[in-house]
C-alpha positions as CSV (number, residue, x, y, z in Angstrom):
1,X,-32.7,39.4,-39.5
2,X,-32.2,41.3,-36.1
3,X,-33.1,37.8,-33.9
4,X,-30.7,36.1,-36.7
5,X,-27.6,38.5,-35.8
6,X,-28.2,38.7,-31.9
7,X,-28.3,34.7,-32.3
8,X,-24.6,34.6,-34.2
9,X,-23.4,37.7,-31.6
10,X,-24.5,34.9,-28.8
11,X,-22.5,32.4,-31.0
12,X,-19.6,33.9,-31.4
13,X,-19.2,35.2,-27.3
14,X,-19.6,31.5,-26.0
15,X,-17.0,30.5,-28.8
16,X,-15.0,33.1,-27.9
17,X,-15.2,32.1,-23.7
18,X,-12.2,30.5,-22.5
19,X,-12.9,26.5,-21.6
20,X,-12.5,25.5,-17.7
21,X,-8.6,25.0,-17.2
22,X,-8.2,21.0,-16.5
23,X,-6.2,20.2,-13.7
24,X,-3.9,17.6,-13.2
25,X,-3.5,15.2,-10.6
26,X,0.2,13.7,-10.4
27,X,0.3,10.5,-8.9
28,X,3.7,8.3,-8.8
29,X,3.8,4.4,-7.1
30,X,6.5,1.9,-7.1
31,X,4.3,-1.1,-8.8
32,X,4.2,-2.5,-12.2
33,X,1.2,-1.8,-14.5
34,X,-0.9,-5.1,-14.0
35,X,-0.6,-4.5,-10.7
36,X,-4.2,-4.6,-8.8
37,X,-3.4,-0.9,-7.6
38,X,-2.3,0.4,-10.5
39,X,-5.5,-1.0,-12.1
40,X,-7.8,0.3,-9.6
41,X,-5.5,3.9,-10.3
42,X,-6.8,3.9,-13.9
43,X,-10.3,3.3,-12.5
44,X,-10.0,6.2,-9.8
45,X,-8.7,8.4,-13.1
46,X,-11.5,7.5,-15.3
47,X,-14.0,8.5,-12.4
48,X,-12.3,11.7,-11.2
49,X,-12.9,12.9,-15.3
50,X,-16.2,12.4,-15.1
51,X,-17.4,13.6,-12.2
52,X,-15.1,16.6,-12.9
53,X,-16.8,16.6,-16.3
54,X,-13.0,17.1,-17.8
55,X,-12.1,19.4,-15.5
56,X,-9.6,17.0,-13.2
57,X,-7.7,14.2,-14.8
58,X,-5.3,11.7,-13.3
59,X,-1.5,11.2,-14.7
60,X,0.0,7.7,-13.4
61,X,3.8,7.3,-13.3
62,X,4.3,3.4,-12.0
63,X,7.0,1.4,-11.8
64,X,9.3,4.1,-9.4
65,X,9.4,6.3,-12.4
66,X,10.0,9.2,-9.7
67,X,11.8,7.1,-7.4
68,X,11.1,4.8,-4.2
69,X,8.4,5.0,-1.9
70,X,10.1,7.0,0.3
71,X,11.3,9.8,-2.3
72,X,8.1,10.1,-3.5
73,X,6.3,10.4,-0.2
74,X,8.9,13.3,0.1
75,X,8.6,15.0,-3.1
76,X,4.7,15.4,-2.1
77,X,6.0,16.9,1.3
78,X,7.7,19.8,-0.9
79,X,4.4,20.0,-2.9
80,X,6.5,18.8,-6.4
81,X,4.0,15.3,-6.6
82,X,0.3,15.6,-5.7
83,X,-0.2,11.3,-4.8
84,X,1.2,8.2,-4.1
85,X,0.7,4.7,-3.4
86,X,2.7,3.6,-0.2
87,X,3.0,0.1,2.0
88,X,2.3,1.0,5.4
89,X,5.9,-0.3,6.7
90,X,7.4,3.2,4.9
91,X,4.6,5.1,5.9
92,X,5.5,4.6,9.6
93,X,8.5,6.5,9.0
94,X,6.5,9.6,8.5
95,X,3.6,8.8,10.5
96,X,4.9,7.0,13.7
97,X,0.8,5.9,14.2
98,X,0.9,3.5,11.5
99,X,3.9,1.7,12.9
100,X,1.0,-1.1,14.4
101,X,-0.4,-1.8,10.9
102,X,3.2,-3.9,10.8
103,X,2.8,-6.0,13.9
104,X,2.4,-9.4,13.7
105,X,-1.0,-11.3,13.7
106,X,-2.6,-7.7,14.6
107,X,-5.4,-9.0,13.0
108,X,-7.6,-12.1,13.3
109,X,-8.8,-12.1,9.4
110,X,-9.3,-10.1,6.8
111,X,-12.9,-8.9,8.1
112,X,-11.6,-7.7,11.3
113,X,-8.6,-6.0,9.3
114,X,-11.3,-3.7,7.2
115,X,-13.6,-3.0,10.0
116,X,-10.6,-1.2,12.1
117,X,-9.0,0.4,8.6
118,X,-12.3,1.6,7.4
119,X,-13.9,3.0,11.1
120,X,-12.6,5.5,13.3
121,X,-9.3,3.7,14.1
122,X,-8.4,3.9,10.5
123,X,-9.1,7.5,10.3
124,X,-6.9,8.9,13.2
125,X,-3.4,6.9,11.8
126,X,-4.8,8.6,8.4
127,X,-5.0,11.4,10.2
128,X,-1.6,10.6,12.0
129,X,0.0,12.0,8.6
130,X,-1.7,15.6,8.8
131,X,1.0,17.0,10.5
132,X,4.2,15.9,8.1
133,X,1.9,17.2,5.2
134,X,0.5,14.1,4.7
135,X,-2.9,13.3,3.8
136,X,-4.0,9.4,4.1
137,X,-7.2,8.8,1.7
138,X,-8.1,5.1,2.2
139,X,-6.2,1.0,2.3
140,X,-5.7,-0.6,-0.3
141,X,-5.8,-4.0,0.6
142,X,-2.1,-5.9,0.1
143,X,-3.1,-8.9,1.6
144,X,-1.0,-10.9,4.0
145,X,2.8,-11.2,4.0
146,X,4.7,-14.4,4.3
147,X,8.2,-15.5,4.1
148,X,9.8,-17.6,0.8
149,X,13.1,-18.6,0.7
150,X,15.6,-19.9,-1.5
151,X,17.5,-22.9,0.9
152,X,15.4,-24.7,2.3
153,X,11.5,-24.3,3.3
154,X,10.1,-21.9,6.7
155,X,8.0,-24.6,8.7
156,X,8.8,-23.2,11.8
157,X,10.6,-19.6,13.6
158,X,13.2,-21.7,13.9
159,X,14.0,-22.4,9.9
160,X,14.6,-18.0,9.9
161,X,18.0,-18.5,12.1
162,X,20.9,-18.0,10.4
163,X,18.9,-16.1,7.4
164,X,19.0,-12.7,6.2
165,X,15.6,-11.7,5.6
166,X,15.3,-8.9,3.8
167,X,13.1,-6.3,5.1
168,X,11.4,-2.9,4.2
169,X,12.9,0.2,6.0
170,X,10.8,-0.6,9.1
171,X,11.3,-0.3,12.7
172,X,8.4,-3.1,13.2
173,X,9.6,-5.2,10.4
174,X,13.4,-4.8,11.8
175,X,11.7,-5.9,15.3
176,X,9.6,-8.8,14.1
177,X,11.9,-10.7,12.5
178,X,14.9,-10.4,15.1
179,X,12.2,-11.9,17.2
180,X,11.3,-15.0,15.2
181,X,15.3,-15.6,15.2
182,X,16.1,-14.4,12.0
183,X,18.6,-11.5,10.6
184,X,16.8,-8.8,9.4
185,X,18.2,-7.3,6.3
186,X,16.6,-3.8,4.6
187,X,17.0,-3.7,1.1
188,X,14.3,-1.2,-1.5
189,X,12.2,-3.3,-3.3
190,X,13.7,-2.6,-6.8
191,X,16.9,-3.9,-5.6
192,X,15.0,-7.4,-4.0
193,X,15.8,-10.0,-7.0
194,X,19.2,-8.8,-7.7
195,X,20.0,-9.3,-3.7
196,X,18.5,-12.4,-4.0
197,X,20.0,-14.0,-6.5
198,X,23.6,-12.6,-5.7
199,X,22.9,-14.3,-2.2
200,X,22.8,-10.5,-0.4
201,X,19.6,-12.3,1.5
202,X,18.6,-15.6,1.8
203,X,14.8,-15.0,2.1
204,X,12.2,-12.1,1.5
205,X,8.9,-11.9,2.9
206,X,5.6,-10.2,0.7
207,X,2.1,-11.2,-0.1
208,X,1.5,-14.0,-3.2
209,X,0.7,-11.0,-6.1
210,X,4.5,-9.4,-5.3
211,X,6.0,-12.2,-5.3
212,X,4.7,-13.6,-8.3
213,X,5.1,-10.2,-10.4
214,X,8.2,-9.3,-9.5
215,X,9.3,-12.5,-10.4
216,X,11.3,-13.5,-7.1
217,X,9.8,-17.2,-7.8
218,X,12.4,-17.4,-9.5
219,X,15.0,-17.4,-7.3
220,X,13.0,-18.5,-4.5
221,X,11.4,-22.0,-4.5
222,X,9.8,-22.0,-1.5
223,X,6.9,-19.9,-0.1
224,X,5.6,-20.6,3.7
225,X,2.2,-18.9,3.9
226,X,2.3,-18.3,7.6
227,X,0.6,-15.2,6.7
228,X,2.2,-12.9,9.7
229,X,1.4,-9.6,9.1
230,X,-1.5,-7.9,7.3
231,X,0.2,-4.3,5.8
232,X,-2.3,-2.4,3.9
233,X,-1.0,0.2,1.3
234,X,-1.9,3.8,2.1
235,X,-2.9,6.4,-0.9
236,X,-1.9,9.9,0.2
237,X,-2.0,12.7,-1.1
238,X,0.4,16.0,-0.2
239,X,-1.3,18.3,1.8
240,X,0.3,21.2,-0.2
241,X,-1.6,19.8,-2.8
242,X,-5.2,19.1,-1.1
243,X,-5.0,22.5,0.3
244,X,-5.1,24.0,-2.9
245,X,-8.4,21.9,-4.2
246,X,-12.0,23.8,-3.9
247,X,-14.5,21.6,-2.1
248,X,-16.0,20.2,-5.0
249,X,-12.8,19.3,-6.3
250,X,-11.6,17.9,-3.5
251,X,-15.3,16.0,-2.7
252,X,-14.7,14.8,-6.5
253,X,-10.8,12.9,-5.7
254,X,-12.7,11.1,-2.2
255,X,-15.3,9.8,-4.0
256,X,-13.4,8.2,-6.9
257,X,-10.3,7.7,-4.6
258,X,-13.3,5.5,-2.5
259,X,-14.4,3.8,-5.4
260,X,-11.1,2.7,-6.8
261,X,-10.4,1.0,-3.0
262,X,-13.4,-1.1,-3.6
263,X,-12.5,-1.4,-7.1
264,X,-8.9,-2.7,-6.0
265,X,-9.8,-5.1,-3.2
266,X,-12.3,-7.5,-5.6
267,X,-9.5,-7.4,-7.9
268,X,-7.1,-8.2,-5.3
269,X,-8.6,-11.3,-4.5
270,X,-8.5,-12.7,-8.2
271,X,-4.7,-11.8,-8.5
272,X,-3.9,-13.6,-5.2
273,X,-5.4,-16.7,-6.4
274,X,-4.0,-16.4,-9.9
275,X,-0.2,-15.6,-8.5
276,X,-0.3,-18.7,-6.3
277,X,-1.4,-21.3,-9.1
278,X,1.6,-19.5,-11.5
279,X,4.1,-19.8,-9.0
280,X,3.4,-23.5,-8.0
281,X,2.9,-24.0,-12.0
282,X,6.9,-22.3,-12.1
283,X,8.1,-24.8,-9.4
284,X,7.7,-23.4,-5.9
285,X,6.6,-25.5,-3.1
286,X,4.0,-24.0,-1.9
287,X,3.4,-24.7,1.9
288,X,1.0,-23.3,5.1
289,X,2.8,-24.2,8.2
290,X,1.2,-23.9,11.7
291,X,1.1,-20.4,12.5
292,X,1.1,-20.5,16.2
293,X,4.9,-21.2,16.7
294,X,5.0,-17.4,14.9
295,X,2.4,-16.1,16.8
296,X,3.9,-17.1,20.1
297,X,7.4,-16.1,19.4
298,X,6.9,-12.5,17.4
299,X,4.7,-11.5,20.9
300,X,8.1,-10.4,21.6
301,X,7.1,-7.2,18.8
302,X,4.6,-6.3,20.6
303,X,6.9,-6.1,23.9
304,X,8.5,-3.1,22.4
305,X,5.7,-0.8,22.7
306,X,3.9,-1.3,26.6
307,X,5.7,2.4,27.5
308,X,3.8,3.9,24.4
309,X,0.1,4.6,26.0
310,X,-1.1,6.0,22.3
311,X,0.5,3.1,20.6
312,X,-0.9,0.2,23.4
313,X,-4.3,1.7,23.3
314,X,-5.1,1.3,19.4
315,X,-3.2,-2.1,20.1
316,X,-6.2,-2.7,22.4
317,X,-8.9,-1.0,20.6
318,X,-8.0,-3.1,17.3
319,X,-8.0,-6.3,19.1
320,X,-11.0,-5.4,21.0
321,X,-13.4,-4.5,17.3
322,X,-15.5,-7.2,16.9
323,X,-15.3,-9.3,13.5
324,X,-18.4,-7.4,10.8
């Protein structure tokens, strides 16, 4: 009878334990749900609970629930929003590193784009961040951006004069389409097909998955894949944040933020082939002009920086990795 009673004392103290307070992760982006990011975001949320065993858990708000990119990547400066999901081109306004990530044809193919974003030149413009209280995790991959139109096709630079082109909020962006001749134009993404189809712009420039879900095919019935830029998205988190993580937790977010980049990148590749069949299926003449008029004339971009010797020696080191 004793063992019996000391076995329902034992009982009844575990019962009476409080359980392991769950935190929880806030992260906001500016994409719809079947995006590949947000996908790979569910992923990285189902990870994080299990290796937390329950104890961390991920809450998504897509679709600019909290506002735009840049907004958010402020509200985690203040410490009010733990994550986001950002395009490199509003990073660079917090992180004046990243600013090369937008230059055109930085990168000879997708290979060589990983290899520099997932070695040591990667890390120090994730790095770049540290000091505005911004903590760069990993690249999602957001493949290459090209220009469609709603006139008349891109074949060459010189089919961009005379066009506003909208643009994100982007010194680089700003700079490489003044130097292909045509008008640059920033507008926030939410506002794109609106601006489009009241004529604000008369062309847009984004990767095959955007422009397919966010429906600008619509409007625009041409798409020139000259494929000039490569501009990977950036998940962050706030420093404020990570600095209030225990190494286990904060070993527990890298390792299923790293998984859910892997995760997002095979998935990537499906929805860039499946956005290009829709939007020729919906009408749009799909074309891939000869990129080396672009590459010649948006060297100009490049001109900008030769005074900036932190900015012209990534420039060299990226050119200078080898292919994997």
């Amino acid at each position: 009878m004793r063992w019996v009673i000391a076995f329902l004392g034992i009982l009844l103290l575990v019962g009476c334990r409080p359980q392991a307070e769950v935190r929880f992760v806030r992260l906001a982006h500016s994409l719809d749900v079947t995006h590949s990011v947000h996908q790979a975001m569910m992923r990285m949320g189902e990870d994080l609970e299990k290796l937390s065993e329950g104890r961390m858990r991920l809450e998504i708000y897509p679709n600019q629930q909290l506002g735009s990119e840049r907004e958010i990547l402020e509200l985690l400066q203040i410490g009010t929003l733990d994550m986001t999901k950002v395009s490199v081109a509003t990073l660079e306004n917090f992180a004046p590193k990243t600013r090369i990530l937008g230059l055109p044809y930085l990168f000879r193919n997708r290979g060589h784009a990983f290899a520099v974003l997932d070695g040591s030149i990667g890390q120090e413009l994730l790095d770049d961040g540290l000091k505005y209280w911004l903590k760069g995790l990993g690249f999602y991959d957001a493949g290459y951006r090209s220009f469609y139109t709603m006139a008349r096709p891109v074949t060459h630079p010189d089919d961009l004069k005379g066009l506003k082109v909208r643009v994100m909020e982007s010194v680089t962006a700003i700079n490489m389409i003044r130097s292909m001749g045509g008008s640059p134009t920033p507008i926030s993404w939410g506002e794109l097909y609106t601006a489009l189809q009241q004529g604000v712009v008369d062309a847009a420039e984004n990767n095959p998955p955007s422009f397919y879900l966010a429906r600008h095919y619509e409007v625009c019935k041409y798409y020139a894949l000259d494929e000039h830029t490569f501009s990977p998205d950036v998940l962050i988190a706030g420093t404020q944040f990570w600095d209030t993580l225990s190494t286990e937790e904060q070993s527990w977010l890298r390792q299923a933020a790293q998984e859910s980049i892997a995760y997002q990148r095979e998935l990537w590749a499906l929805a860039e082939a499946e956005a290009l069949a829709a939007v020729r299926k919906a009408g749009v003449e799909v074309s891939r002009p000869d990129k080396a008029p672009f590459r010649e004339m948006s060297q100009e971009a490049y001109a900008l920086y030769e005074a900036d010797t932190t900015l012209n020696r990534l420039i060299r080191q990226i050119q200078a990795t080898p292919d994997p």
